[in-house]
N, CA, C and O atoms as a DFTB+ gen file, in Angstrom:
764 C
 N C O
     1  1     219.936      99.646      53.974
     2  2     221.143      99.264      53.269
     3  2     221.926     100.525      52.913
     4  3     221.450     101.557      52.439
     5  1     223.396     100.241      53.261
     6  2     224.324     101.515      53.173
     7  2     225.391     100.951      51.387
     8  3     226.093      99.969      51.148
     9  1     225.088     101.858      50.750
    10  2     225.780     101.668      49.236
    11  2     226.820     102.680      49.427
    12  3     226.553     103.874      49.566
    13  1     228.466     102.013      49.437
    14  2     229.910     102.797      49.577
    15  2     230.917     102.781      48.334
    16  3     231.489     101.760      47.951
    17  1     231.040     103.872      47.834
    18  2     232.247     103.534      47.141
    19  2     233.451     104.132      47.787
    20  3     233.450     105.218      48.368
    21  1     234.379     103.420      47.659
    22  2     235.847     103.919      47.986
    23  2     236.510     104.192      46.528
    24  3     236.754     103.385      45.630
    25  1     236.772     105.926      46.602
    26  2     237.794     106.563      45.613
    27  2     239.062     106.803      46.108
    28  3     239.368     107.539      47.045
    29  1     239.987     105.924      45.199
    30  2     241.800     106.264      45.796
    31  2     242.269     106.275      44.712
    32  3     241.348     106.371      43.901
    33  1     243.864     106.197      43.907
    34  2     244.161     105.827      43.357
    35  2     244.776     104.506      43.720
    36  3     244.250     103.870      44.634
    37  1     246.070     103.910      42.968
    38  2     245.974     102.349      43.449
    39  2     247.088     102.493      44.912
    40  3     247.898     103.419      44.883
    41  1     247.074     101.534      46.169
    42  2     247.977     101.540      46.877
    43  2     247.493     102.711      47.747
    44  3     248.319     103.001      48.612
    45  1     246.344     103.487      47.756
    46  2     246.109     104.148      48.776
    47  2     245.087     103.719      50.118
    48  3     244.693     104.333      51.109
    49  1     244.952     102.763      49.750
    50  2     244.712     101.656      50.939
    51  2     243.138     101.466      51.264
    52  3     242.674     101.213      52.375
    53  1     242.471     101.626      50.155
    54  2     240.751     101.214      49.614
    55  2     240.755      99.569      50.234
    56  3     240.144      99.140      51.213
    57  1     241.633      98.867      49.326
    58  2     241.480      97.092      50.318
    59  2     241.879      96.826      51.395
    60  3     241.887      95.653      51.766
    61  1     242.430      98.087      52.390
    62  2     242.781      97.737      53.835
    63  2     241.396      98.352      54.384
    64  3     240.911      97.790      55.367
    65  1     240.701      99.482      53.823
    66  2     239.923      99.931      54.821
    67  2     238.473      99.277      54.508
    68  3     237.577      98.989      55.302
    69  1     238.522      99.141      53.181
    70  2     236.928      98.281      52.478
    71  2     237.096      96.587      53.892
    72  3     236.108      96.045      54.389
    73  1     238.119      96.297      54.092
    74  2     238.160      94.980      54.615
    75  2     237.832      95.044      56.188
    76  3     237.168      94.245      56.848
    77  1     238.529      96.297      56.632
    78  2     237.790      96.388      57.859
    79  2     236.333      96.907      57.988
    80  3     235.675      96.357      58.872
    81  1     235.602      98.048      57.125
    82  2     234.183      97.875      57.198
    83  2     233.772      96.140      56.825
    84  3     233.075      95.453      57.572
    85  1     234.127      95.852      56.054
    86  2     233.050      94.196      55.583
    87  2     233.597      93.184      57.536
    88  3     232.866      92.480      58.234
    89  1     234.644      93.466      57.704
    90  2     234.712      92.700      59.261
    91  2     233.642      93.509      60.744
    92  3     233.070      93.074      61.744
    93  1     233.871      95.018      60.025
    94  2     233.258      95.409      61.557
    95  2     231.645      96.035      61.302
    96  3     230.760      96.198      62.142
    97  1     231.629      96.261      60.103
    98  2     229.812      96.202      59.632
    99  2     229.109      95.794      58.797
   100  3     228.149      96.322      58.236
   101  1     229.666      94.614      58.656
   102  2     228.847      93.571      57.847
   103  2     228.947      94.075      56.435
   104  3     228.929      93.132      55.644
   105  1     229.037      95.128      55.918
   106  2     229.222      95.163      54.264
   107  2     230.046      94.105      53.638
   108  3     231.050      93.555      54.091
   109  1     229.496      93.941      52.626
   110  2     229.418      93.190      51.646
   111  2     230.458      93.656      50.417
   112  3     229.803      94.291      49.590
   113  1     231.698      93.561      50.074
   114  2     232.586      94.745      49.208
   115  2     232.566      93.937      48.174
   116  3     232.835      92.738      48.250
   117  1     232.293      94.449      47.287
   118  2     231.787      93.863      45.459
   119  2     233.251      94.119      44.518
   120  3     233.252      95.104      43.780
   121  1     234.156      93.467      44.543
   122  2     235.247      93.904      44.175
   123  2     235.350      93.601      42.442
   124  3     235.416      92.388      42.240
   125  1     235.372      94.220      41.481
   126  2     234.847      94.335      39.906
   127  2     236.037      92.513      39.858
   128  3     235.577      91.436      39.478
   129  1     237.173      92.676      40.239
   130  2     238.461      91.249      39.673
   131  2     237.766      90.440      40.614
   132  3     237.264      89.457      40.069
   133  1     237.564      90.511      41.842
   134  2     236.883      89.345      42.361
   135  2     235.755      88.397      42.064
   136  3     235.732      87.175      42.210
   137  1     234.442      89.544      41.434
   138  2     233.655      88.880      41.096
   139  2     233.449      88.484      39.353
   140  3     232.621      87.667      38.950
   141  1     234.427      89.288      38.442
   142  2     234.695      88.328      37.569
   143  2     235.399      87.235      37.323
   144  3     235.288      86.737      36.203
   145  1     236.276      86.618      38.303
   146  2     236.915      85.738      38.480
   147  2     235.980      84.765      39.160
   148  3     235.675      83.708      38.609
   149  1     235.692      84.981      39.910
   150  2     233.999      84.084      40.420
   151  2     233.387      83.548      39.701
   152  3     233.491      82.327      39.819
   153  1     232.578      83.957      38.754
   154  2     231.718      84.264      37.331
   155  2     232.502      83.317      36.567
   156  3     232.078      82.162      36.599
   157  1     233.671      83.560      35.806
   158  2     234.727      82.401      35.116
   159  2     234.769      81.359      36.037
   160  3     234.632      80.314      35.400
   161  1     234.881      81.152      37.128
   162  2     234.820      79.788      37.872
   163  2     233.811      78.636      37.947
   164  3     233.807      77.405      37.966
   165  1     232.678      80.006      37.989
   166  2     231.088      79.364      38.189
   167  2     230.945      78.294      37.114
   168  3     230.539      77.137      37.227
   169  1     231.381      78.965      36.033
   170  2     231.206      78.448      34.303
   171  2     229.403      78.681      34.567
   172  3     228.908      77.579      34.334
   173  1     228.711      79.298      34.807
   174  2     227.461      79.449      34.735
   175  2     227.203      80.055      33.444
   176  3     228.109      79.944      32.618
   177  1     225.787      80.887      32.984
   178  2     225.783      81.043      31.693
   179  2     226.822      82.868      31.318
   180  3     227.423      83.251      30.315
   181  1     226.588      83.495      32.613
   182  2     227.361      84.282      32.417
   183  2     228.713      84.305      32.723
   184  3     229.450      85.228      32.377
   185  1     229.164      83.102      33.505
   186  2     230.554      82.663      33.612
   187  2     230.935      82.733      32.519
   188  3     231.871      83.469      32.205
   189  1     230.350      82.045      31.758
   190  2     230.764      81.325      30.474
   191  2     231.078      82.413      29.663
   192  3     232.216      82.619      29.241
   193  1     229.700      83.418      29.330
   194  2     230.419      85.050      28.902
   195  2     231.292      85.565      28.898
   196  3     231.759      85.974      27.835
   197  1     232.076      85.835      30.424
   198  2     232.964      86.254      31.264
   199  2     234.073      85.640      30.415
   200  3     234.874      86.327      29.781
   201  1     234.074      84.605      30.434
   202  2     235.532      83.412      29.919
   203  2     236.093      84.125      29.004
   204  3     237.223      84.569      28.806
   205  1     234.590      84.167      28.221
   206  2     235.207      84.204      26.961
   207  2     235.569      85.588      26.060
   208  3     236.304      85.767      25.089
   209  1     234.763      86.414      26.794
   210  2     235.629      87.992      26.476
   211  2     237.216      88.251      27.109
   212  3     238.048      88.862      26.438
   213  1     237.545      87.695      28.524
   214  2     238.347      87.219      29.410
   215  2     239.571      86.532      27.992
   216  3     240.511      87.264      27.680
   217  1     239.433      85.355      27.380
   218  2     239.810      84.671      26.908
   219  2     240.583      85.232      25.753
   220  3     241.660      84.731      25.430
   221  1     240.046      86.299      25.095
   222  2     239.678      86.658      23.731
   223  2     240.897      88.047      24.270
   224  3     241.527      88.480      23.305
   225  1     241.195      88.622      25.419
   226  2     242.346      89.565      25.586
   227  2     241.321      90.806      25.772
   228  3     241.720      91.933      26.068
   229  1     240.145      90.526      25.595
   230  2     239.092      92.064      25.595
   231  2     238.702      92.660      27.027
   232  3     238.971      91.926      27.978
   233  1     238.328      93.429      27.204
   234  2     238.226      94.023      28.718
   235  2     236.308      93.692      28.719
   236  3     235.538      94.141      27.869
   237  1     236.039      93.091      29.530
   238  2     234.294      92.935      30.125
   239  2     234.004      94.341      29.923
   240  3     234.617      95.354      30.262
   241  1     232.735      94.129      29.181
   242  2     231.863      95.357      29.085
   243  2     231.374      95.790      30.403
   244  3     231.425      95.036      31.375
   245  1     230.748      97.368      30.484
   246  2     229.655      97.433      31.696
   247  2     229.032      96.618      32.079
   248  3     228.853      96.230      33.234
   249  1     228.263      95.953      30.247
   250  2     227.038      95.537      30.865
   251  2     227.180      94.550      31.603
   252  3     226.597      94.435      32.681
   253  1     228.160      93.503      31.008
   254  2     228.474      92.693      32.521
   255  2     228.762      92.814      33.746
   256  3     228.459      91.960      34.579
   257  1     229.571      94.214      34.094
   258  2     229.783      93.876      35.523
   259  2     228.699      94.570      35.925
   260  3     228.564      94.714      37.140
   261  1     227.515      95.254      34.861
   262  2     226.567      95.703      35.842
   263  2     225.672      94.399      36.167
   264  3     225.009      94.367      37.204
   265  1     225.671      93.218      35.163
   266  2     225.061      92.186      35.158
   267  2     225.076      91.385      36.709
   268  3     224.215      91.238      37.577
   269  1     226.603      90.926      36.571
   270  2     227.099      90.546      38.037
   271  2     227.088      91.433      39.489
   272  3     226.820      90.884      40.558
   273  1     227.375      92.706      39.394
   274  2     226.594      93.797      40.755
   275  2     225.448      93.023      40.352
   276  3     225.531      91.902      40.855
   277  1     224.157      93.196      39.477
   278  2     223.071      92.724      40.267
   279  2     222.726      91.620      40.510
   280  3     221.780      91.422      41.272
   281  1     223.448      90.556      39.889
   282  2     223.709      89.045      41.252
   283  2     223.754      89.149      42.425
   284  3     222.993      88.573      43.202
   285  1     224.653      89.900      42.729
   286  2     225.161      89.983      43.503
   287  2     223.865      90.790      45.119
   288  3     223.324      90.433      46.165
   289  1     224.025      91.996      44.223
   290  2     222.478      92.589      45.220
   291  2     221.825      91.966      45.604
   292  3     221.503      91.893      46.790
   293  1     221.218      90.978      44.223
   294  2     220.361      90.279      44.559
   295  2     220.551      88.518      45.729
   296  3     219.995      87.913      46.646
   297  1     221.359      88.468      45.095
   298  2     221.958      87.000      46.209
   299  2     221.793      87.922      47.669
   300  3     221.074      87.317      48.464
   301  1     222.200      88.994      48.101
   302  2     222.497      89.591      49.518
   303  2     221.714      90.613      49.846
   304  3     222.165      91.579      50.461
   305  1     220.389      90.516      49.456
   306  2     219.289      91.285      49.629
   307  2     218.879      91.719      51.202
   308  3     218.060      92.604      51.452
   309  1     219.548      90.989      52.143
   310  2     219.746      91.304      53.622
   311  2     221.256      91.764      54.269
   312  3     221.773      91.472      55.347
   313  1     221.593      92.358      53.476
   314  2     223.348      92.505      53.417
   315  2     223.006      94.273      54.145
   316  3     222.145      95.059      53.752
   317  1     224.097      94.492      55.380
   318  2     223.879      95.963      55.755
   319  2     224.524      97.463      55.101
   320  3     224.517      98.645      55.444
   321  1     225.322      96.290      53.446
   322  2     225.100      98.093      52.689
   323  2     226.384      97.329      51.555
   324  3     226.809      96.182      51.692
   325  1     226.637      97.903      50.917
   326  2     227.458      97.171      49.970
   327  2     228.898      98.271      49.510
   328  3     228.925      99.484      49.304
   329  1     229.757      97.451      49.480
   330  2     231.368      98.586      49.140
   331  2     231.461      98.276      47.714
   332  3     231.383      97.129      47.274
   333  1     231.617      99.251      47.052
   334  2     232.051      98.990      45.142
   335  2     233.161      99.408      45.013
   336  3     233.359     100.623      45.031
   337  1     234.017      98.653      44.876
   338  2     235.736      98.587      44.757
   339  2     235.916      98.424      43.213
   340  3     235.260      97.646      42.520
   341  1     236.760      99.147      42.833
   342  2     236.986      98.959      41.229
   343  2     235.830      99.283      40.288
   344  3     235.923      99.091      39.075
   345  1     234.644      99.821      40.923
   346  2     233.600     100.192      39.735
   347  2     233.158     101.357      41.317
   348  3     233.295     101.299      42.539
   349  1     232.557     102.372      40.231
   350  2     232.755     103.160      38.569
   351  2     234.217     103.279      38.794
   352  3     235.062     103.345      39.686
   353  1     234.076     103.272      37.616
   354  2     235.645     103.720      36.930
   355  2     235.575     104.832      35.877
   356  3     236.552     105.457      35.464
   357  1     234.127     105.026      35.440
   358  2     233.759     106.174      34.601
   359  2     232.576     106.503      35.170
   360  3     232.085     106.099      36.224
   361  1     232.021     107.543      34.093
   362  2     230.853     108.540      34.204
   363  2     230.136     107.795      33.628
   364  3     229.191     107.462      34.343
   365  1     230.121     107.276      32.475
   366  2     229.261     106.179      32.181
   367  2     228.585     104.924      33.269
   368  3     227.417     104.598      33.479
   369  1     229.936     104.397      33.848
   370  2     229.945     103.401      34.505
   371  2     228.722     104.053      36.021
   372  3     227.799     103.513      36.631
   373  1     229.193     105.042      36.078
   374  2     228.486     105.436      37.919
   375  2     226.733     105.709      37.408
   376  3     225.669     105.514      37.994
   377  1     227.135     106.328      35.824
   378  2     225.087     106.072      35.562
   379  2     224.513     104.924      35.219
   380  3     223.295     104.870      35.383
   381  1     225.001     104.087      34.832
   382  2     224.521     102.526      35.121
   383  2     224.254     102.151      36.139
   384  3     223.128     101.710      36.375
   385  1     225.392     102.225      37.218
   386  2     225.332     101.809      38.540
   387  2     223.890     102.488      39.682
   388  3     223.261     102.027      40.635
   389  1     223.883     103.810      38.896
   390  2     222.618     104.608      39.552
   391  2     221.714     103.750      39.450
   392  3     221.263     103.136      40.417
   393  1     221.189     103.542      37.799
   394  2     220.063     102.855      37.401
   395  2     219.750     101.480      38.551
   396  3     218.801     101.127      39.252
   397  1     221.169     100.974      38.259
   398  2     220.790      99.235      38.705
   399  2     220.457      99.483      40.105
   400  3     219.686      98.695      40.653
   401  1     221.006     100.621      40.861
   402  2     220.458     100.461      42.504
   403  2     219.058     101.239      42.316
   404  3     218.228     100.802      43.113
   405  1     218.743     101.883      41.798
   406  2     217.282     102.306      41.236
   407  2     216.588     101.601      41.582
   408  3     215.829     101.650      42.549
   409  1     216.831     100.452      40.459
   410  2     215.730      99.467      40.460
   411  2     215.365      98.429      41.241
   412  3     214.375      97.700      41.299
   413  1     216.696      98.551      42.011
   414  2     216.859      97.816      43.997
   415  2     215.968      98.789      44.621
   416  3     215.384      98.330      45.603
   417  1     215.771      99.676      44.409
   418  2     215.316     100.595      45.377
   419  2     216.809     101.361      46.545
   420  3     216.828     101.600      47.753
   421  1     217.532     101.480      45.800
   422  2     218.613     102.102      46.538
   423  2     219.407     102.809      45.438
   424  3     219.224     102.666      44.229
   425  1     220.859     104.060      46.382
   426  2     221.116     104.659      45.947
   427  2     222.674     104.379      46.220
   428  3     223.101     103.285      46.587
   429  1     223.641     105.768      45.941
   430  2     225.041     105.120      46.441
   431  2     224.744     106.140      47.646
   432  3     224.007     107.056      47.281
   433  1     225.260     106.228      49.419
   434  2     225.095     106.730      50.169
   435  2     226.144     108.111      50.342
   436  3     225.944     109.296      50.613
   437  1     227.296     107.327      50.049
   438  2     228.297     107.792      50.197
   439  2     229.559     107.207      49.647
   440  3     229.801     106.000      49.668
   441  1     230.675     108.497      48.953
   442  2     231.683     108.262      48.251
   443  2     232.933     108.979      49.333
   444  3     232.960     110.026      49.980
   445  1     233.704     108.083      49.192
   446  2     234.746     108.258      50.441
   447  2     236.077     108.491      49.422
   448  3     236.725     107.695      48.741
   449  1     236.165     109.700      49.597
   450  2     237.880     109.749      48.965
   451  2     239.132     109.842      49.305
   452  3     239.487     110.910      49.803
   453  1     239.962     108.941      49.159
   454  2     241.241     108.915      49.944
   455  2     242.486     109.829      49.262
   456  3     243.232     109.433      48.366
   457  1     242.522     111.283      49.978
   458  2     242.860     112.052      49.239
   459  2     244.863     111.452      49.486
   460  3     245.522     111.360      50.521
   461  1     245.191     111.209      48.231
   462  2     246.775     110.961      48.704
   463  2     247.516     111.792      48.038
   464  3     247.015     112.512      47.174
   465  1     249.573     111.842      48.502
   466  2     250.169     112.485      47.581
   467  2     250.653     111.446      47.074
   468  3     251.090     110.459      47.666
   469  1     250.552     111.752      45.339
   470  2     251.237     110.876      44.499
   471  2     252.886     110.715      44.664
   472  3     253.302     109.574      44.468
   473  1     253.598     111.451      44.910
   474  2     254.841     111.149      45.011
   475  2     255.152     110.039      46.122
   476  3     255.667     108.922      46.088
   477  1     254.570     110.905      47.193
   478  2     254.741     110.327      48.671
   479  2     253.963     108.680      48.432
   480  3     254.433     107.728      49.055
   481  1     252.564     108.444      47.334
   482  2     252.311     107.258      47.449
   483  2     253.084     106.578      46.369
   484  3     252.746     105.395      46.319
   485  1     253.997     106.881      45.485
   486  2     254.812     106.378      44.616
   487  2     256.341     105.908      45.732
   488  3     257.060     104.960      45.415
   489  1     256.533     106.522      46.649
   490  2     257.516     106.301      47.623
   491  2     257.019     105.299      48.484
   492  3     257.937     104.611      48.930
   493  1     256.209     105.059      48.769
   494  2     255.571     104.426      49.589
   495  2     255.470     102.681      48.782
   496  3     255.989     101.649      49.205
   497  1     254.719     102.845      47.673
   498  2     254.599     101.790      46.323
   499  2     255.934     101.093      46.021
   500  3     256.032      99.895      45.752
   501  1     256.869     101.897      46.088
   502  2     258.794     101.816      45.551
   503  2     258.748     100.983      46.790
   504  3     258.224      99.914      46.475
   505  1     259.037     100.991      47.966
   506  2     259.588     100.756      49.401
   507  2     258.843      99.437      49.358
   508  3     259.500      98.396      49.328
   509  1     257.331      99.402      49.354
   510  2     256.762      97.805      49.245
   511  2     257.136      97.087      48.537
   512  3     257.184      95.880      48.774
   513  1     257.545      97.677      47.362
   514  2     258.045      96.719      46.327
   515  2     259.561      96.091      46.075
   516  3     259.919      95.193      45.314
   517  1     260.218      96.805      46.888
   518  2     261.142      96.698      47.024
   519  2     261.417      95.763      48.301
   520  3     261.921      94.642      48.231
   521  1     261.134      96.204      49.109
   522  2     260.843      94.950      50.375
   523  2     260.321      93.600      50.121
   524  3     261.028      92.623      50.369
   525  1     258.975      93.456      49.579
   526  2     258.064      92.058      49.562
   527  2     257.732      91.596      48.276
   528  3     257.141      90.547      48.018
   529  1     258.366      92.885      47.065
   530  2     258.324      92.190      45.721
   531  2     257.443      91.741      45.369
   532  3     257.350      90.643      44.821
   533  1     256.079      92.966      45.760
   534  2     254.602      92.040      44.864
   535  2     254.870      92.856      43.913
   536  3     255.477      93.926      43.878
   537  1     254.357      92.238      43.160
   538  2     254.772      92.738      41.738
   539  2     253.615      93.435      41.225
   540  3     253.929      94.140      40.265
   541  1     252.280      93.496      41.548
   542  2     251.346      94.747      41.458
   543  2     252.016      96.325      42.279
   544  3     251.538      97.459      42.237
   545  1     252.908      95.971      42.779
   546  2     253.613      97.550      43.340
   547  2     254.742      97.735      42.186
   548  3     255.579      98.629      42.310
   549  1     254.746      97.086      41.342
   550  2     255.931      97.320      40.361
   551  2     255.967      98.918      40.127
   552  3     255.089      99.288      39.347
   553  1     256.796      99.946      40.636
   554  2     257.124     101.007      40.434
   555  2     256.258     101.586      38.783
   556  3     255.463     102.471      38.464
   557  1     256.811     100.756      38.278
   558  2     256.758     101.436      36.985
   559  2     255.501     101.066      36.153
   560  3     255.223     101.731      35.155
   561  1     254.787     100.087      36.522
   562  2     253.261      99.413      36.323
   563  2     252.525     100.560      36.874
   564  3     251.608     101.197      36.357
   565  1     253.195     100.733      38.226
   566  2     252.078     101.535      39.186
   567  2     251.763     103.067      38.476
   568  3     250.649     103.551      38.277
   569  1     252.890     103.580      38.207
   570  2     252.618     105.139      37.500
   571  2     251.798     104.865      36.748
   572  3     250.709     105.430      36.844
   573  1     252.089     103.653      35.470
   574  2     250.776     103.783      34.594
   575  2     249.310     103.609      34.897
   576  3     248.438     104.003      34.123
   577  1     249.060     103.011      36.044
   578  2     248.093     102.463      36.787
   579  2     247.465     103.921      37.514
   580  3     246.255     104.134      37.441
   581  1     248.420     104.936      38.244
   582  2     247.949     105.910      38.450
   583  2     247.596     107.203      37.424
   584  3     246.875     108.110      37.842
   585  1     248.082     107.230      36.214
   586  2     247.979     107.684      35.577
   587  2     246.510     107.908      35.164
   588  3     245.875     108.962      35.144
   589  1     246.123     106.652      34.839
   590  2     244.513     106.077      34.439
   591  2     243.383     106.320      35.892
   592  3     242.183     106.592      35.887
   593  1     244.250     106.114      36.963
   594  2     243.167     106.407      37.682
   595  2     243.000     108.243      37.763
   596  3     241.903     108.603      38.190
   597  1     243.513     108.831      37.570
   598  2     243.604     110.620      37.119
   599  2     242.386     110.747      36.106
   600  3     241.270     111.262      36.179
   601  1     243.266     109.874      34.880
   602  2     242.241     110.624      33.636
   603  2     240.640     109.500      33.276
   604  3     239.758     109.599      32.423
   605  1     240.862     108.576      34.313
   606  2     239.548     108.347      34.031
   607  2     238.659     108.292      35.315
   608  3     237.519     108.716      35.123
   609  1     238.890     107.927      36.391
   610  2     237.985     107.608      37.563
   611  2     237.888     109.305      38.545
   612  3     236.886     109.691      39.148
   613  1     239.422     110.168      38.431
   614  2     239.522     111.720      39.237
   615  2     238.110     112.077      38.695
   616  3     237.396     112.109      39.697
   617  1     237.337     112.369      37.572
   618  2     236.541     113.650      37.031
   619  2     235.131     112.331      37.441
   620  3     234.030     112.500      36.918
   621  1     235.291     111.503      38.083
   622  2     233.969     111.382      39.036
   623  2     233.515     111.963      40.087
   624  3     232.345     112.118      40.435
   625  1     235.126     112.500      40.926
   626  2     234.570     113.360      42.020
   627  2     234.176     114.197      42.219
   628  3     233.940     114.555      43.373
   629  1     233.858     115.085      40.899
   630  2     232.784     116.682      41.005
   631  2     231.785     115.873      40.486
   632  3     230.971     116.721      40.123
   633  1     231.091     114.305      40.086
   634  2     229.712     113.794      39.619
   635  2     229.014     113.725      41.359
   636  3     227.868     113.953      41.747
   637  1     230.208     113.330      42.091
   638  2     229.518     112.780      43.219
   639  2     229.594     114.097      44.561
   640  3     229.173     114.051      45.717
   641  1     230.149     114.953      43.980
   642  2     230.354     116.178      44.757
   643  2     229.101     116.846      44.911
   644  3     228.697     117.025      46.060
   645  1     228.244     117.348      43.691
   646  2     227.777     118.106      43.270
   647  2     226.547     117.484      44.051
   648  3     225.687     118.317      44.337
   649  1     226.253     115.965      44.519
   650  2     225.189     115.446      44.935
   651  2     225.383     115.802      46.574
   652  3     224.361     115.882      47.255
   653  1     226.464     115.977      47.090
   654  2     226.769     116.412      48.436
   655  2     226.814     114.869      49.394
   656  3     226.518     114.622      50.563
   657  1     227.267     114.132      48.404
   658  2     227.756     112.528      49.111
   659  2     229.240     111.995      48.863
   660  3     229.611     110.822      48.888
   661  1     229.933     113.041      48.639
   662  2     231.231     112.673      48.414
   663  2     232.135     113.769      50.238
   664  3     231.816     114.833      50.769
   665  1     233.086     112.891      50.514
   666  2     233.851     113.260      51.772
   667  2     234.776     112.627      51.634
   668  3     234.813     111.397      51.643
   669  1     236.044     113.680      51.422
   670  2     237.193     113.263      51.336
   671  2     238.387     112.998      52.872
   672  3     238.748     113.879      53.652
   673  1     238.760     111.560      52.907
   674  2     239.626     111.344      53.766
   675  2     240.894     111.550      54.020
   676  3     240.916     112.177      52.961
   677  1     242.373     111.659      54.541
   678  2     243.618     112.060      54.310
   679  2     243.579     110.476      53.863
   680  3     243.171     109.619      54.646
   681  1     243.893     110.262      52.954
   682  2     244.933     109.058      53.085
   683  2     245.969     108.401      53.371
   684  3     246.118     107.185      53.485
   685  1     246.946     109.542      53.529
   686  2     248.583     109.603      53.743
   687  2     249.033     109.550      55.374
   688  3     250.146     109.603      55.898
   689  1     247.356     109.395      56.078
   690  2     247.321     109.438      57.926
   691  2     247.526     107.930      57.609
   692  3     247.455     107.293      56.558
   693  1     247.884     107.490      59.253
   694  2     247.857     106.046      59.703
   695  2     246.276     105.703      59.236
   696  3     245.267     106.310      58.875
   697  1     246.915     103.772      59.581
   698  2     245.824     103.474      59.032
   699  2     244.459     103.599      59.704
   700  3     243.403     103.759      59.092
   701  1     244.653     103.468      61.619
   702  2     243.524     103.752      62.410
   703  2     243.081     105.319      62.042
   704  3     241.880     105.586      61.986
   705  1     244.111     106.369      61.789
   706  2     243.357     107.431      61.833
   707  2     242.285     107.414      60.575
   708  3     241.090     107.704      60.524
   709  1     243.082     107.019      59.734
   710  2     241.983     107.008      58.098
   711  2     240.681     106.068      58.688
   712  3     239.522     106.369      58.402
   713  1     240.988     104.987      59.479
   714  2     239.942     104.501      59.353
   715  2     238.617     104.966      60.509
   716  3     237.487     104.502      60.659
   717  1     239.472     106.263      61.313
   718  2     238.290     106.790      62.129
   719  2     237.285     107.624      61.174
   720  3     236.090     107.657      60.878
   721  1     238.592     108.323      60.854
   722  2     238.257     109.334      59.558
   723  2     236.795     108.829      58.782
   724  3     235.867     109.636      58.740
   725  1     236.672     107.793      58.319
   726  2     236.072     106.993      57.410
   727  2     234.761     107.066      58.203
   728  3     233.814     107.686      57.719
   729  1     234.639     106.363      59.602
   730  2     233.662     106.047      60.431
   731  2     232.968     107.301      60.614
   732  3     231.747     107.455      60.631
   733  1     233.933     108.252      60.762
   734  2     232.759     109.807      60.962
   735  2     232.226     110.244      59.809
   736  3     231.097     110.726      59.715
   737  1     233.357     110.025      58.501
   738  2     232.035     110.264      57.346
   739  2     230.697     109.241      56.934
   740  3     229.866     109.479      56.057
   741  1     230.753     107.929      57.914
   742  2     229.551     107.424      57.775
   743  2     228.545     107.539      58.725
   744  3     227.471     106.950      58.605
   745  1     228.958     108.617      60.126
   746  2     227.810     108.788      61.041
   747  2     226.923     108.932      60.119
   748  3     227.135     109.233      58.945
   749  1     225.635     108.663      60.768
   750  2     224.155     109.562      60.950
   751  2     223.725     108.752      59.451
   752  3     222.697     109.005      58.822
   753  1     224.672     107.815      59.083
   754  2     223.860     107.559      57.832
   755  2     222.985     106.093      58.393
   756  3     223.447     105.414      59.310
   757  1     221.935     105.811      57.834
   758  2     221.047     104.895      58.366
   759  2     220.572     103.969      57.261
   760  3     219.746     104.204      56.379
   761  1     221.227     102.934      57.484
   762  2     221.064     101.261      56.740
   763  2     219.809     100.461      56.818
   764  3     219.755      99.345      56.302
């Protein structure tokens, strides 16, 4: 089993390339909004949790989404490696995440960083939004959105550096080149 995180900030194209690994090698991408929205659907006992911090305007603790990652592991215990989209988001968050694959007997393999320029991806963000009007590209949402990904998720990449599993991608290449890019930082790794 291959354990991936994708580091970008937002709009640097983590859900275009996480979607083609889960189509062309079976990973499994654990997306933090996907599977709490799941969880609230289920109404199961931790659905029900979910709701209601959800409900209440509060942001889900770790311990839940470390709760749900290990549903999740565990439901796909034959799965050929898993993508963590939206988690860690901290230093806290990535030593939890250690623990819980610990105790799977796994680790994270590799951290893929999509190195972008903020202007050029703020130009890029403006132009989508301006064209197709999703309103998660809202210009001015998005700065604050990148902002947070700087001061809280950037100072993970000397946690995962220092282990010699972090490889940074261009992001600002097409999307086939990023996504060759991607494929050579996962040679030689073995699932």
């Amino acid at each position: 089993m291959i354990n991936l995180i994708l580091f970008g900030p937002p709009g640097a194209g983590k859900g275009t390339q996480a979607k083609r690994l889960v189509e062309g090698r079976g990973f499994i991408q654990l997306s933090t909004g996907d599977m709490l929205r799941a969880a609230r659907a289920s109404e199961s006992l931790l659905g029900q949790r979910v709701a209601a911090v959800m409900d209440s305007g509060s942001l889900v603790s770790d311990e839940i989404v470390i709760e749900l990652i290990d549903d999740q592991i565990s439901q796909n215990l034959s799965a050929h490696g898993f993508i963590f989209d939206g988690f860690p988001r901290t230093l806290a968050q990535a030593i939890a995440l250690d623990g819980l694959l610990k105790s799977h007997g796994h680790r994270i393999d590799r951290v893929i960083r999509l190195v972008v320029n903020d202007d050029e991806l703020l130009a890029r963000i403006t132009k989508r939004f301006n064209e197709q009007g999703r309103l998660d590209d809202n210009p001015v949402t998005f700065v604050t959105r990148l902002a947070a990904y700087h001061s809280q998720t950037a100072p993970l990449i000397p946690f995962y550096a220092d282990r010699g599993i972090l490889r940074e991608v261009n992001g600002m290449a097409a999307m086939d080149a990023v996504s060759a890019s991607i494929d050579a930082a996962l040679a030689g790794l073995k699932g």
